[in-house]
C-alpha positions in Angstrom: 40.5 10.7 -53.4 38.4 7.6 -52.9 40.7 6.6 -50.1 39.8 10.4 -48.2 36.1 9.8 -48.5 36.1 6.2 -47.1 38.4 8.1 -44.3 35.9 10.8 -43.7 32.9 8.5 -43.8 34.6 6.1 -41.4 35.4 9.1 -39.3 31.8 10.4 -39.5 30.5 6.9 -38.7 32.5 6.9 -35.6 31.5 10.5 -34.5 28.0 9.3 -34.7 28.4 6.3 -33.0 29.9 8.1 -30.2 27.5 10.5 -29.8 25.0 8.0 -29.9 26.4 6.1 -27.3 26.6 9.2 -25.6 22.8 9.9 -25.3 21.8 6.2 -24.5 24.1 6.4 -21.8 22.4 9.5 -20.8 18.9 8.7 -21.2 17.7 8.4 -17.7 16.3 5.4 -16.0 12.3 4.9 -15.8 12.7 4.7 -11.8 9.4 3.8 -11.0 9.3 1.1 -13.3 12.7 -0.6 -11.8 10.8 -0.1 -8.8 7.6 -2.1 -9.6 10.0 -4.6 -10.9 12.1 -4.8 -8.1 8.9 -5.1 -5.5 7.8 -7.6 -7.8 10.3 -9.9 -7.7 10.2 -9.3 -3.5 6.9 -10.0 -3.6 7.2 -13.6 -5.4 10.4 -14.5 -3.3 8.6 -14.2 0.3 5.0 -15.0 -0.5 5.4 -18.1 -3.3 4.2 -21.0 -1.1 5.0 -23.6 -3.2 5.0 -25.7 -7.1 1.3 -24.8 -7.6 2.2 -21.0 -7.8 -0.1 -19.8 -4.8 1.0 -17.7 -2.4 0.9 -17.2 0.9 -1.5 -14.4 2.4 1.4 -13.1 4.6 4.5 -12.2 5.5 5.6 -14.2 7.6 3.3 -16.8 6.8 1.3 -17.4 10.2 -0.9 -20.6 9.7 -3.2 -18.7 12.4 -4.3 -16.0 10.6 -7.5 -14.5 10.3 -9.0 -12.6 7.5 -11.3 -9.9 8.3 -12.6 -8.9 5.5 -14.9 -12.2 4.8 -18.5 -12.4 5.2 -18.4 -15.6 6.6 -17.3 -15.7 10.2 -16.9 -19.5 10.3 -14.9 -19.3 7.1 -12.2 -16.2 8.0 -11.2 -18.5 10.9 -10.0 -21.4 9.2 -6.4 -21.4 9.1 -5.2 -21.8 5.4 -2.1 -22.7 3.9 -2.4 -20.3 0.6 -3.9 -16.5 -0.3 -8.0 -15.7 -0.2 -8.3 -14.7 -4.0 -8.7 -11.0 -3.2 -5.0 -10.6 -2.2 -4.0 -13.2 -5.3 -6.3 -11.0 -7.6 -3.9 -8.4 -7.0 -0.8 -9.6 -8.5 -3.0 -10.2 -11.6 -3.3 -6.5 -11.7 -0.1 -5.6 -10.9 1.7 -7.9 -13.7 -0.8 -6.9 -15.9 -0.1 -2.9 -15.6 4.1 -4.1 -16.0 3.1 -5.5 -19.5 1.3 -2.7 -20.5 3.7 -0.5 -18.9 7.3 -2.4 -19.9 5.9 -4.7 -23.2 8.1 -6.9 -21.6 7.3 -10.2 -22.7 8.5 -11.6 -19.6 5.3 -10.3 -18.2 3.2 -12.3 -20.5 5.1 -15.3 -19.8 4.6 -14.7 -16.1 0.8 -14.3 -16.6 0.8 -17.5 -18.6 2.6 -19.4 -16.5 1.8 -18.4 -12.8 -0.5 -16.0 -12.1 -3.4 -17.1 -14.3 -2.6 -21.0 -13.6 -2.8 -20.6 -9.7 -5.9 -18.4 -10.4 -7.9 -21.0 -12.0 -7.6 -23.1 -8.3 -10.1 -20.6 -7.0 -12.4 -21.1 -9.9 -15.9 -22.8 -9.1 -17.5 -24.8 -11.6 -20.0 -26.4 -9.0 -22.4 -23.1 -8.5 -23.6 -21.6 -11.8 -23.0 -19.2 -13.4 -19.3 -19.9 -12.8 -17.2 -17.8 -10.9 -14.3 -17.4 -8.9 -14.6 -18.5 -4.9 -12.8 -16.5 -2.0 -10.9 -19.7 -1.4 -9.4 -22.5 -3.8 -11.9 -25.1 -5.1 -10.2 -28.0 -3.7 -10.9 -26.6 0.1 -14.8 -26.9 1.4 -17.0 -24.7 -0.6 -16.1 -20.7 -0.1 -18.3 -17.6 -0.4 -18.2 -16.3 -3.6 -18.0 -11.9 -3.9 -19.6 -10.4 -6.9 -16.4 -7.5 -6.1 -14.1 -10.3 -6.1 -15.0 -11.3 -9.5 -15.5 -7.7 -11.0 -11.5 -7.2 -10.0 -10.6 -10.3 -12.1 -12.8 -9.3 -15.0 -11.6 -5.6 -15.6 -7.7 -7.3 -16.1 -8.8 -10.2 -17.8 -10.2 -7.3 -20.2 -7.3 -5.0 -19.7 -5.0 -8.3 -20.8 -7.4 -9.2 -23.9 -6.9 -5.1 -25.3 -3.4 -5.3 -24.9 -2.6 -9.0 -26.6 -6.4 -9.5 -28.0 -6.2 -13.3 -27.5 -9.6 -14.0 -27.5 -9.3 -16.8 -24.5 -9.0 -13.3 -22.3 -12.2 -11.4 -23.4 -14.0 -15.2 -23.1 -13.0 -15.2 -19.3 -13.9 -11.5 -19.1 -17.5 -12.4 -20.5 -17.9 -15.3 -18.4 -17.3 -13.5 -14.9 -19.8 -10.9 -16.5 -22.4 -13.3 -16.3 -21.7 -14.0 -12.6 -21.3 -10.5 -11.8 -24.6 -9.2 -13.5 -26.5 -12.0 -11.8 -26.6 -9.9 -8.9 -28.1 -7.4 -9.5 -31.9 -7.7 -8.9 -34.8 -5.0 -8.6 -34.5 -4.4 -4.8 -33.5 -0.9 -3.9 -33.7 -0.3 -7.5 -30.8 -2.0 -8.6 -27.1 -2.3 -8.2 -25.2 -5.7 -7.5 -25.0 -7.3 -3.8 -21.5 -7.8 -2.4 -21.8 -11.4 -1.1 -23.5 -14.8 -3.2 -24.2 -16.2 -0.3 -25.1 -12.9 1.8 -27.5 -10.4 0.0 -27.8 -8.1 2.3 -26.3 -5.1 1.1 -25.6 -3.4 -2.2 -22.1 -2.1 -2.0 -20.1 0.7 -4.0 -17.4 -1.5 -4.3 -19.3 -4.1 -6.3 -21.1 -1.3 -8.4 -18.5 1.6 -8.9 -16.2 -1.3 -10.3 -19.2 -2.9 -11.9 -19.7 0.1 -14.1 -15.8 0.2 -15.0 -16.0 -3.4 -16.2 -19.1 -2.9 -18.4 -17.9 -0.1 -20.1 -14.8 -1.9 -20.6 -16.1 -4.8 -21.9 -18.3 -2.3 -24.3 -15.0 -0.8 -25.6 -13.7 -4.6 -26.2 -16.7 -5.9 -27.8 -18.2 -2.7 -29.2 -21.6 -4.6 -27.5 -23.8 -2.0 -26.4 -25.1 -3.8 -23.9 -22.4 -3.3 -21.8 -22.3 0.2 -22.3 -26.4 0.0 -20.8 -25.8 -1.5 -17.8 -21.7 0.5 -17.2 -24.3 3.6 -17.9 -27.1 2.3 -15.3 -24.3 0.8 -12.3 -22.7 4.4 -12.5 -26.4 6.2 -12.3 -27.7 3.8 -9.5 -24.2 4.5 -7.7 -24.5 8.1 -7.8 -28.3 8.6 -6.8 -27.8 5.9 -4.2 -23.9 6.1 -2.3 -22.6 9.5 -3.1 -22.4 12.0 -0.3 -23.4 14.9 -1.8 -22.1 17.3 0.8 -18.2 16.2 -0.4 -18.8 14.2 -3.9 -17.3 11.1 -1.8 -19.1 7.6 -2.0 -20.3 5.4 1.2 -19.6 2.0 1.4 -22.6 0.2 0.9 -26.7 0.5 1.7 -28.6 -2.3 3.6 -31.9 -3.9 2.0 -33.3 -1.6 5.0 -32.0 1.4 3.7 -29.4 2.1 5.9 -26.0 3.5 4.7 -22.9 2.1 5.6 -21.0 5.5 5.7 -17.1 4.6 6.0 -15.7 6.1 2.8 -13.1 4.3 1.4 -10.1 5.7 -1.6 -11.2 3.2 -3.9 -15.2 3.5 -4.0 -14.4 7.0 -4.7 -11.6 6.1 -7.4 -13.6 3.4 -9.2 -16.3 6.3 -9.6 -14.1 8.6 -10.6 -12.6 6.3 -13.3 -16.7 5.3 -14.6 -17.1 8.7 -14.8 -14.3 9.5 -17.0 -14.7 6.4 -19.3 -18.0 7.7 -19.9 -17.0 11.5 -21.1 -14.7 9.3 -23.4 -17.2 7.4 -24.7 -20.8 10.2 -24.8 -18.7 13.4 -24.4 -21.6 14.3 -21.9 -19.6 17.1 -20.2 -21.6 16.7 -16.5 -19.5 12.7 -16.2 -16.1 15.1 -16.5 -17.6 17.7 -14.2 -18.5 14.5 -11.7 -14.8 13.0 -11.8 -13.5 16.2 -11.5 -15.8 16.9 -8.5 -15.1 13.1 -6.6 -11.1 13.5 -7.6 -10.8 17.1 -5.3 -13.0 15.6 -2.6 -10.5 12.5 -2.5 -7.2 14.4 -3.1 -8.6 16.9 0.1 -9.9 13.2 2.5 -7.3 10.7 1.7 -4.2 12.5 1.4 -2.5 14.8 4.5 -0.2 17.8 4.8 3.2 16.1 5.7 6.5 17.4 6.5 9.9 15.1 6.1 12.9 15.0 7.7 14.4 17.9 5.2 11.6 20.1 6.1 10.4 19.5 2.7 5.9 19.7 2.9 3.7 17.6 0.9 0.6 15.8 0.1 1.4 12.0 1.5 -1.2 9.5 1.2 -3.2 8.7 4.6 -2.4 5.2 6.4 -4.9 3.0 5.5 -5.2 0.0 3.0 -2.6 0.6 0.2 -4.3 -1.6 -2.3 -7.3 1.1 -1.7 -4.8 3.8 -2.7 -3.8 2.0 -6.0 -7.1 1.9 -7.0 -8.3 5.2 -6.8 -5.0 6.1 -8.9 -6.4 4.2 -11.7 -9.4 7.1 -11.5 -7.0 9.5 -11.1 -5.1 8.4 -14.2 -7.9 8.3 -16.3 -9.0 11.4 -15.6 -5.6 12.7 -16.2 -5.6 11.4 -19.4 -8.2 13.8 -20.0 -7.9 17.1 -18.2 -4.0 16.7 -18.0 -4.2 18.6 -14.6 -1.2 16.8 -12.8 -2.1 18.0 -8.6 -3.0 14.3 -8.2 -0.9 12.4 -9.4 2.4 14.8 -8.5 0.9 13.4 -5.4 0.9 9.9 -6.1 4.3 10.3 -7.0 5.8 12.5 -3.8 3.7 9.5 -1.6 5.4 6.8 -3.7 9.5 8.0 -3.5 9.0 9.0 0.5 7.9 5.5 1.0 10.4 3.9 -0.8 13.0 5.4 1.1 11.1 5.1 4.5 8.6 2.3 4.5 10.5 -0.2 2.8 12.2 -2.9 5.2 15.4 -4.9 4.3 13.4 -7.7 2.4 12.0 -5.1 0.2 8.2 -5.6 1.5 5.9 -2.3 2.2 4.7 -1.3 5.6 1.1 -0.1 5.3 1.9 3.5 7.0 3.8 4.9 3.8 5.1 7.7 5.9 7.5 4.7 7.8 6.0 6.4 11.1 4.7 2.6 12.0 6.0 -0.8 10.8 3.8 -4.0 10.3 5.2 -7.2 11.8 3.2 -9.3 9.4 3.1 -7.5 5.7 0.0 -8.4 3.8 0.6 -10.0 0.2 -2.0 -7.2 -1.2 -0.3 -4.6 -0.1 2.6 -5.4 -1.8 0.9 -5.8 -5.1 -0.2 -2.7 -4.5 3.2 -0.8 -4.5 3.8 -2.7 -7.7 1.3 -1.6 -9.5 1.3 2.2 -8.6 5.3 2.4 -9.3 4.2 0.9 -13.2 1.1 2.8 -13.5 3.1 5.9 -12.9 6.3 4.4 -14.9 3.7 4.8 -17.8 3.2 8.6 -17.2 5.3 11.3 -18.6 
């Protein structure tokens, strides 16, 4: 009798077993995380320049190229050998969102190890308050972008909720101090774009402004932070937003004037203040806000497009990718609350066409995500990009 029970048990154990097996074989594969991963390790493989864990800006690596994006005329056409920190900044982001995304501690490792020891080359202890520079400290003396710096803040806080190592939320605090230094009482408010050049106030140093404040406020639980997230996201609003479309313009002049190109990510950083504050006052006009800004910017930065099958979608608009990946972060957080999926079912049709048709042999992005036009020099930000919008949208169900 005792011998028939062990047989049945035994029996029953390997019944389970197999069954088991059978479902873990049959769980499905988180694609878009494989694919972050993947254009991850592209990314390090073509753009690492060498033992200091910098990277190049491109791809190839052209020792003639020339930002455009600089304030400083003189400085965007100096050749350099590495990355401005605005295209570096990106692979802190997109490392960051695989942690989250994975809890992998491989990610953690890679943060530790080479992203955030490369990083601190560009940071500049000669100017106070410290900050980072657009160029590595041991070049002559770079301009220094409030926007810049508000990039590198919100993942230094992103990193210190998801580990809470305290060195994270001390580096998050400390660019703070840079980035709330300029912001002065011309125009009413609102942080300059440039150090060195305050002559305009721009959305994309205030709508991620109020993003890091509040932030930092859910991190420290300092109201403070939540004042001045509140009054960035007010001043952006009354000052940037075009209220015939809910979109946001680029940036007013000390003179007044508007600089009116319109850009995914102004738009998406507002979108994301506005939905971090419902979360946090349950003041129903902020959701009303996001939800107005995220129609406006689904309808301008996405077009009706037709693939080879015939098949019609939304696809996103060529344009600056990184751009794109930022206004999914609004998109997400406003997701998390409304759970209306139009936006990012977009995201995600955008992302698997241009997998399959904007992806070249070395596994680096083209900027056109419909693979209609090919880049002969792939920017390093762009790539980071795609990595981070495959593990954002790994992470949703």
């Amino acid at each position: 009798m005792l011998k028939q029970t062990i047989k049945c048990l035994l029996l029953s154990s390997l019944v389970f077993a197999s069954v088991s097996c059978k479902k873990e074989a049959a769980k499905p594969a988180n694609l878009n995380l494989e694919r972050a991963q993947v254009t991850l390790d592209s990314l390090y493989a073509h753009y690492l320049a060498d033992s200091t864990n910098l990277l190049r800006e491109t791809y190839p690596f052209n020792d003639k190229y020339s930002a455009t994006y600089l304030a400083s005329e003189e400085q965007a056409n100096i050749p350099n050998a590495y990355s401005y920190l605005w295209p570096f900044s990106g692979t802190f982001s997109a490392v960051n969102v695989l942690l989250e995304t994975s809890k992998d501690k491989k990610y953690k490792d890679l943060l530790d190890s080479k992203v955030l020891p490369a990083l601190e080359k560009y940071f500049d202890t000669t100017r106070t308050p410290y900050a980072y520079s657009s160029y590595i400290s041991d070049a002559p003396q770079s301009d220094r972008f409030y926007d810049d710096n508000v990039w590198l803040g919100i993942d230094f806080t992103d990193v210190y909720m998801l580990t809470k190592e305290e060195a994270y939320l001390n580096k998050a605090k400390l660019i703070w101090d840079f980035v709330i230094s300029g912001c002065d009482d011309k125009l009413g408010g609102g942080i300059y774009w440039c150090e060195q050049k305050k002559e305009s106030k721009n959305t994309c140093s205030n709508a991620p402004g109020a993003v890091f404040a509040l932030k930092l406020f859910k991190a420290t639980n300092d109201s403070t932070y939540f004042s001045h997230g509140k009054n960035l996201y007010k001043w952006t609003k009354e000052n940037l937003q075009d209220s015939t479309d809910y979109l946001y313009f680029d940036n007013i002049a000390l003179n007044g004037n508007i600089g009116k190109a319109k850009y995914a990510y102004n738009s998406g950083q507002m979108i994301q203040a506005a939905a971090l504050l419902y979360n946090l006052t349950n003041d129903k006009q902020y959701l009303t806000d996001a939800q107005n800004t995220a129609q406006s910017a689904y309808n301008y930065f996405f077009e009706d497009f037709k693939d080879e099958k015939g098949e019609q979608f939304k696809l996103l608009k060529k344009g600056d990718v990184w751009f794109s990946a930022v206004m999914l972060r609004g998109f997400i957080e406003l997701y998390e609350i409304d759970k209306n999926p139009l936006y990012l079912d977009a995201f995600k049709k955008s992302l698997d066409y241009s997998w399959a048709h904007a992806r070249d042999d070395k596994g680096l992005f083209d900027k056109d995500l419909s693979g209609k036009t090919k880049d002969e020099s792939k920017w390093l930000l762009t790539q980071a990009a795609m990595v981070e919008m495959y593990a954002r949208l790994a992470a949703i169900n």
